[in-house]
ROFIRO-637884 format. One line per field, with one value per residue: x, y, z of N, C-alpha, C in turn; residue in three letters; chain. Coordinates in nm, 3 decimals. Example, Ala and Ser with C-alpha at 12.3 -4.5 7.8 and 13.67 -1.06 7.14 Angstrom:
% ROFIRO-637884
nx = (1.319, 1.285)
ny = (-0.569, -0.225)
nz = (0.780, 0.708)
cax = (1.230, 1.367)
cay = (-0.450, -0.106)
caz = (0.780, 0.714)
cx = (1.320, 1.290)
cy = (-0.330, 0.003)
cz = (0.780, 0.787)
residuo = (ala, ser)
cadena = (A, A)
***
This chain:
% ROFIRO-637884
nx = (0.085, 0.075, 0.074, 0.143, 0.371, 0.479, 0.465, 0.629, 0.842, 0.840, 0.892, 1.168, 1.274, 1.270, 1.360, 1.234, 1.096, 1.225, 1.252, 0.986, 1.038, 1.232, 1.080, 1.007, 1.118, 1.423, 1.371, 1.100, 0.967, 0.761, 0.562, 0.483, 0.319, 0.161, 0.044, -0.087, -0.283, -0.446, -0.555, -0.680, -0.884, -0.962, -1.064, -1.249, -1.220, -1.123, -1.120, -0.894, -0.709, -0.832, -0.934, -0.666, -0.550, -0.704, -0.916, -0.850, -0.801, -0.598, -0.526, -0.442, -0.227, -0.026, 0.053, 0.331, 0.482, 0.581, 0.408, 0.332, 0.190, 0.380, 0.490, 0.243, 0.234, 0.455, 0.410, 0.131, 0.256, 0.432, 0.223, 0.052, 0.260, 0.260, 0.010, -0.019, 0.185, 0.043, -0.245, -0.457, -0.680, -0.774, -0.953, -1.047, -0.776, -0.818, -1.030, -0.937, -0.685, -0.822, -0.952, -0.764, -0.577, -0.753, -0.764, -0.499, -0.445, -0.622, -0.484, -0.266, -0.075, 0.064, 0.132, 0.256, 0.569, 0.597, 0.361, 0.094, -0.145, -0.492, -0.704, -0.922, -1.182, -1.416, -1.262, -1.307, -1.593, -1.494, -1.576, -1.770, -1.618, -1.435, -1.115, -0.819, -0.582, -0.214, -0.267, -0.434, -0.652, -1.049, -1.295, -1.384, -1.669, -1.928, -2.204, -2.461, -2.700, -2.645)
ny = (-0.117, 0.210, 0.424, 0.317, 0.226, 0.553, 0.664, 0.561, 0.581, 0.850, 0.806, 0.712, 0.930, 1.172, 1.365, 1.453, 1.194, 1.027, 0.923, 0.751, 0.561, 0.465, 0.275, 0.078, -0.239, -0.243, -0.377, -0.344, -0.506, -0.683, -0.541, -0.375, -0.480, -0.555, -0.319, -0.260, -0.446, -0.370, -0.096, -0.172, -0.283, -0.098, 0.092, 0.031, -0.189, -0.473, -0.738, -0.780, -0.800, -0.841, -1.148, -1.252, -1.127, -1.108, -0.886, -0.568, -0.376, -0.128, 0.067, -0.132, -0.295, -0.157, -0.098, -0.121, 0.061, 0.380, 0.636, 0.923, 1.261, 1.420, 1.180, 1.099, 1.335, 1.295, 1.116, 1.167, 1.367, 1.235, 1.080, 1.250, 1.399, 1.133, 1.109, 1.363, 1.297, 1.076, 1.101, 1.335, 1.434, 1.705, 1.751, 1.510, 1.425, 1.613, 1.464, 1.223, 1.275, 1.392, 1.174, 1.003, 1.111, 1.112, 0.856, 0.822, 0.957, 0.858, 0.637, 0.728, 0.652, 0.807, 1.072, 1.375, 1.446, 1.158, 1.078, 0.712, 0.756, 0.770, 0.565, 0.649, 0.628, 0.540, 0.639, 0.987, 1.200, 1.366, 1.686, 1.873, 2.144, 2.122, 2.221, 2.026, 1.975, 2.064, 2.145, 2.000, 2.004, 2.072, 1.784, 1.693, 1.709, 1.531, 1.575, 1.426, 1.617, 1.861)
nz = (0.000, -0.089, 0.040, 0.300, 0.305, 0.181, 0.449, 0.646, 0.484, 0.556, 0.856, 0.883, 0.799, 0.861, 1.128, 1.376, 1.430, 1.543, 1.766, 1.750, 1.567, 1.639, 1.815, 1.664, 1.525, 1.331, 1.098, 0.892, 0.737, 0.841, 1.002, 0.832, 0.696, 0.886, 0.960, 0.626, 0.652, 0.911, 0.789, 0.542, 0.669, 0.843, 0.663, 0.540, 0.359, 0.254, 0.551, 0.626, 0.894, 1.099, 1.124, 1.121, 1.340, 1.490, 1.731, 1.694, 1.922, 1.987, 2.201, 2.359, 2.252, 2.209, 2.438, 2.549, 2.495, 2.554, 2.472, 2.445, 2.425, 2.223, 2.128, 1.966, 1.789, 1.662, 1.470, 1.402, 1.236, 1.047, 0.929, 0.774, 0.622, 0.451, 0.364, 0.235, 0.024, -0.102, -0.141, -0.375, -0.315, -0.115, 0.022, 0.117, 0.207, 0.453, 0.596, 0.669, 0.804, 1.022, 1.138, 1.183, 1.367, 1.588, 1.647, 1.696, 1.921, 2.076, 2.166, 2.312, 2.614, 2.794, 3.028, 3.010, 3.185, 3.242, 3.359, 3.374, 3.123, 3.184, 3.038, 2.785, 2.726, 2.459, 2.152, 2.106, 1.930, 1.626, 1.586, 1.364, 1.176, 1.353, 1.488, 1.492, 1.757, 1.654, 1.386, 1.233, 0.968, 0.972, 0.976, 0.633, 0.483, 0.285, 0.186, -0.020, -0.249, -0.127)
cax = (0.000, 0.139, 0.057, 0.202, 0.501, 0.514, 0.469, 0.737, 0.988, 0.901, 0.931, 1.291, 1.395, 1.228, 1.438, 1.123, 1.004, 1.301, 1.154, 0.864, 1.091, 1.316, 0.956, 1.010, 1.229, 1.496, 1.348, 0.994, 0.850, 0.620, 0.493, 0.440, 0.216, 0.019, -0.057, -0.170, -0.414, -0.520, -0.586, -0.736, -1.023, -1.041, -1.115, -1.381, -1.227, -1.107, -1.147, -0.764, -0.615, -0.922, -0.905, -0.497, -0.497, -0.758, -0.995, -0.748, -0.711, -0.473, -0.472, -0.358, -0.147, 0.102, 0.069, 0.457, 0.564, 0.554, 0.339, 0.251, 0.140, 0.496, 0.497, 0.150, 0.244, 0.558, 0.296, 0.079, 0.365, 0.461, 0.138, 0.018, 0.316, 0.238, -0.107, -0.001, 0.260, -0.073, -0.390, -0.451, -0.764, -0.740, -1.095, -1.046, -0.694, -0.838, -1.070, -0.806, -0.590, -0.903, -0.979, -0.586, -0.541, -0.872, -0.692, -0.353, -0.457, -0.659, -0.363, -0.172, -0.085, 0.167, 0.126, 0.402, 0.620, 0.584, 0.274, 0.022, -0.233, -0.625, -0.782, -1.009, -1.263, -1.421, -1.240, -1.408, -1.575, -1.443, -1.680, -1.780, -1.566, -1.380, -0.965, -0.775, -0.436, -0.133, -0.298, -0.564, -0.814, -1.121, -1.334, -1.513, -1.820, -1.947, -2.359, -2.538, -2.813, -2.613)
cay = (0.000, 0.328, 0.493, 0.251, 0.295, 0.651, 0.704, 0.479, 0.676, 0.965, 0.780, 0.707, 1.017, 1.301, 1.357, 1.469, 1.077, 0.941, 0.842, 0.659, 0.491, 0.362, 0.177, -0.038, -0.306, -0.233, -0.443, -0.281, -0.564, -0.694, -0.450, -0.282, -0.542, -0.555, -0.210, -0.287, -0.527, -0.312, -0.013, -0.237, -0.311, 0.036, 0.182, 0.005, -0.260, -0.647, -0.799, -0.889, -0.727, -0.932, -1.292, -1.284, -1.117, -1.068, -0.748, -0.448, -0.319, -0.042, 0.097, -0.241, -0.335, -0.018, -0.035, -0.161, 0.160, 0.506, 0.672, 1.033, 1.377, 1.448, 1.090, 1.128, 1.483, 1.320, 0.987, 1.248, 1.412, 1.110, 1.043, 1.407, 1.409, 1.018, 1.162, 1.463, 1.199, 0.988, 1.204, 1.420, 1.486, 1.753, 1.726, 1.361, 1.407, 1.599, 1.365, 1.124, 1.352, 1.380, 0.981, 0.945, 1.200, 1.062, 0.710, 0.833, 1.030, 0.726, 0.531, 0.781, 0.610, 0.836, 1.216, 1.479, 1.372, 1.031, 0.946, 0.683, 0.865, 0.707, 0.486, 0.760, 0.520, 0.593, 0.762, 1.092, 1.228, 1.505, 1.789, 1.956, 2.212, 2.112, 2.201, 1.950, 1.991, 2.024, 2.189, 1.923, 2.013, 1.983, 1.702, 1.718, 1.627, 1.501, 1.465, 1.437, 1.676, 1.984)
caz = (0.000, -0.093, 0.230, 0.413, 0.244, 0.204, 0.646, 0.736, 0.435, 0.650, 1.000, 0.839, 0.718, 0.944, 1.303, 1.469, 1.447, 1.564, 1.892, 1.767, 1.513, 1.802, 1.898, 1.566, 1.482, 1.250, 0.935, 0.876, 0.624, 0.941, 1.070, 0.724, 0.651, 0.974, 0.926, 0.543, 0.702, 0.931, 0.726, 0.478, 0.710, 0.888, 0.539, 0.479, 0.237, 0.311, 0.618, 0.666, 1.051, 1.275, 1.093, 1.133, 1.456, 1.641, 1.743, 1.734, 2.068, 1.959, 2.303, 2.454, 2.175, 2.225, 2.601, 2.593, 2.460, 2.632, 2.380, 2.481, 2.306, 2.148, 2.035, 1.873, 1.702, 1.588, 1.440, 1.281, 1.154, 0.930, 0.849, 0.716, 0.535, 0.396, 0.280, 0.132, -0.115, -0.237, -0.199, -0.412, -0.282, -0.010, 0.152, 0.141, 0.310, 0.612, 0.680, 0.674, 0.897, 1.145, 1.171, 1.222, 1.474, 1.672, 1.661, 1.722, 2.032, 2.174, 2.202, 2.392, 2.748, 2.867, 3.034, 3.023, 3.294, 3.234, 3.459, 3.316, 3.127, 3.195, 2.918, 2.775, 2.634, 2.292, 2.057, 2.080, 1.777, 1.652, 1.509, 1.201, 1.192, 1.492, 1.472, 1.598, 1.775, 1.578, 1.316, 1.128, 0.899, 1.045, 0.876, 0.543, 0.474, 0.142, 0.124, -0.193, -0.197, -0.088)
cx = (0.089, 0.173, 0.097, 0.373, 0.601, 0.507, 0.584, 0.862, 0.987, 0.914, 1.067, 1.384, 1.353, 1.296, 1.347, 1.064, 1.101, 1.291, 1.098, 0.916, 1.218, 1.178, 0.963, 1.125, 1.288, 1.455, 1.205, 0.908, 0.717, 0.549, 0.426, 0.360, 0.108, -0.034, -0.121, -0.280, -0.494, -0.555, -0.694, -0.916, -1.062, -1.116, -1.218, -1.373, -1.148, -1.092, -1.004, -0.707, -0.704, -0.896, -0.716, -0.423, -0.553, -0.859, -0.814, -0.702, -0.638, -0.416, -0.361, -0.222, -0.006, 0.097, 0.243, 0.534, 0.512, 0.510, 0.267, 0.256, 0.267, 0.527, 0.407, 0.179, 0.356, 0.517, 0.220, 0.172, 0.428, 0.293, 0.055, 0.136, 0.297, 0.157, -0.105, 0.095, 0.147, -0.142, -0.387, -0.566, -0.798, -0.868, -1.093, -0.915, -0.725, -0.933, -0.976, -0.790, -0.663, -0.936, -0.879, -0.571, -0.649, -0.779, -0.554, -0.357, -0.503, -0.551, -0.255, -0.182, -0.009, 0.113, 0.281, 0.495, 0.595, 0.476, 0.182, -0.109, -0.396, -0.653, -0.901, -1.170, -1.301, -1.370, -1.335, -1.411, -1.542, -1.564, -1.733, -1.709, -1.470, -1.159, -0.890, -0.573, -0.366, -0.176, -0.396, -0.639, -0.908, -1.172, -1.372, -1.610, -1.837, -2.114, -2.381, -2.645, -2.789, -2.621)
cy = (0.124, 0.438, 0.441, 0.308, 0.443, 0.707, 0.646, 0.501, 0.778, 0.951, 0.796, 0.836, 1.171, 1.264, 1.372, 1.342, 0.965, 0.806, 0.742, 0.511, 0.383, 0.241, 0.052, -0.132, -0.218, -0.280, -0.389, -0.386, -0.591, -0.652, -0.376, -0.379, -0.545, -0.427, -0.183, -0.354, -0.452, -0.187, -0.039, -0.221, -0.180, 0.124, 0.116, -0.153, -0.437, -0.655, -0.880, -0.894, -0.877, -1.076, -1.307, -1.281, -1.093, -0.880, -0.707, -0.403, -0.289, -0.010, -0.020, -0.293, -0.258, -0.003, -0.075, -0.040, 0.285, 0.565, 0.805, 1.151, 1.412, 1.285, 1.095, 1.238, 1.435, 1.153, 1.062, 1.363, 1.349, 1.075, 1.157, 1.426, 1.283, 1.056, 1.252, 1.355, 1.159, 1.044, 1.286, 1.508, 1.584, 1.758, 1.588, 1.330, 1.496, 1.544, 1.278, 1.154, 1.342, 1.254, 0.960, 0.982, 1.128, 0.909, 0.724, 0.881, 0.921, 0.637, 0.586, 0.695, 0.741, 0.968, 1.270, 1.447, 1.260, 0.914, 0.841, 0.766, 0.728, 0.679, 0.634, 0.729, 0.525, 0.641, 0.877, 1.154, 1.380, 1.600, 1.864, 2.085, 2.222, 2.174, 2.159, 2.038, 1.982, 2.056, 2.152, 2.009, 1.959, 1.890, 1.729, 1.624, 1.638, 1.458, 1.502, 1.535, 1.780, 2.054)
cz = (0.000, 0.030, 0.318, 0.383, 0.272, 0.373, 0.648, 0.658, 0.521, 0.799, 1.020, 0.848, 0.853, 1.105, 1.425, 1.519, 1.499, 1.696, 1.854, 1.614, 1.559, 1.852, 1.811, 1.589, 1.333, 1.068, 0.982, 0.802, 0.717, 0.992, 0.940, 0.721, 0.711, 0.963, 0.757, 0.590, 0.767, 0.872, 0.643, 0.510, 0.791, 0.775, 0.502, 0.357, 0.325, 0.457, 0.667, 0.801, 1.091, 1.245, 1.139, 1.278, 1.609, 1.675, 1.777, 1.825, 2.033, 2.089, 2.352, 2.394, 2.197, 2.364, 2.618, 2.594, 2.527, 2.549, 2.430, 2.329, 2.190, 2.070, 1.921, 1.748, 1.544, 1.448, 1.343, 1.186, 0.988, 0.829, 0.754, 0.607, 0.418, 0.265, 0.194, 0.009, -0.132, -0.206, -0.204, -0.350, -0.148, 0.095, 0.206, 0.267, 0.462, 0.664, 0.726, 0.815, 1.014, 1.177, 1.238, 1.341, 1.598, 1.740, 1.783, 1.907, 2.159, 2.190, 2.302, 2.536, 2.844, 2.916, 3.011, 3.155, 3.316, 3.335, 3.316, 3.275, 3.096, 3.053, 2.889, 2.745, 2.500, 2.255, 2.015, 1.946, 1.768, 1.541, 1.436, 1.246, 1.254, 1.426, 1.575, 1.663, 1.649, 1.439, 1.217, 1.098, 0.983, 0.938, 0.749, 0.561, 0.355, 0.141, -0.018, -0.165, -0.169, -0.225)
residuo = (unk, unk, unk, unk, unk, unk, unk, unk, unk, unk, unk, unk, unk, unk, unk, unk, unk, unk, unk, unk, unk, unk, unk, unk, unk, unk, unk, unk, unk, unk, unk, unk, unk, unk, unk, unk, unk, unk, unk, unk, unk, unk, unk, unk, unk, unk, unk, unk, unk, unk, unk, unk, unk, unk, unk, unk, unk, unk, unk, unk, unk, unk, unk, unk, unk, unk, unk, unk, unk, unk, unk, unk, unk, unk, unk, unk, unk, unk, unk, unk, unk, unk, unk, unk, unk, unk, unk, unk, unk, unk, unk, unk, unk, unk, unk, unk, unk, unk, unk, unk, unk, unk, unk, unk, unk, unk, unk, unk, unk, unk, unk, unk, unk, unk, unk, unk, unk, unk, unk, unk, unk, unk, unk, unk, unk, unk, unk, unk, unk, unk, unk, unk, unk, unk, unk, unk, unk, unk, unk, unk, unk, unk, unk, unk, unk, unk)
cadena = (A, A, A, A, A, A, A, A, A, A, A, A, A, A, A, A, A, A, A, A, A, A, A, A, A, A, A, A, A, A, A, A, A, A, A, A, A, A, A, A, A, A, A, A, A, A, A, A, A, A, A, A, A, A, A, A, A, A, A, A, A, A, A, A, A, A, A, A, A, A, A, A, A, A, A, A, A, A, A, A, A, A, A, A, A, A, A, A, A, A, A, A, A, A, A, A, A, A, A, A, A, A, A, A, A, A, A, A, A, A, A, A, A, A, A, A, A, A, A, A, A, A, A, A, A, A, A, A, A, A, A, A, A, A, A, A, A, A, A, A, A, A, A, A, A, A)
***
């Protein structure tokens, strides 16, 4: 997947992500793949992450790693830049950007000074118009009928 791809050239190459690229192993093919799978099925299209591995639990999954707001920033960092390389579509990429960021944020464990930070529960939605941290677009919206 192109997007997979293009995030994890700029996990590589950007110094800001160096942190959260310390969280990887060294060879990327496995992990690149589990996040094709899961992408796959967050977008709406095959059914590959849950058959292979199981419900998602992102939170729980990343509880090994210290994962706070400067990790996230430096997570949507890579991936804002990912999106801008393959979509062209710029309403399409801040939805994107706002789904991601929603995700990215729910996974945070850590606070600033390294306490544990509380399970938050739902990924809260974020709001027409809404501007997220870190500069996101807020969502689009696309009805028919407008």
């Amino acid at each position: 997947m192109r997007l997979v791809d293009a995030f994890y050239r700029a996990m590589d190459r950007l110094p800001e992500a160096a942190t959260i690229r310390a969280m990887h192993a060294a060879d990327l093919r496995a992990t690149k793949a589990v996040l094709v799978q899961y992408l796959s099925e967050w977008l709406g299209g095959p059914r590959l992450y849950t058959p292979a591995r199981g419900v998602p639990m992102l939170r729980r999954r990343h509880q090994p790693f210290d994962i706070d707001a400067a990790a996230r920033d430096a997570w949507m960092l890579c991936m804002r830049q990912a999106l801008a390389e393959v979509c062209a579509d710029a309403g399409l990429r801040g939805e994107l950007e706002a789904a991601f960021y929603k995700v990215a944020d729910f996974i945070c464990n850590t606070e600033e000074g390294g306490q544990e930070r509380a399970h938050p529960g739902r990924p809260r939605e974020v709001q027409p118009g809404e501007v997220q941290p870190g500069g996101l677009a807020p969502p689009h919206s696309s009805r028919a009928g407008r």
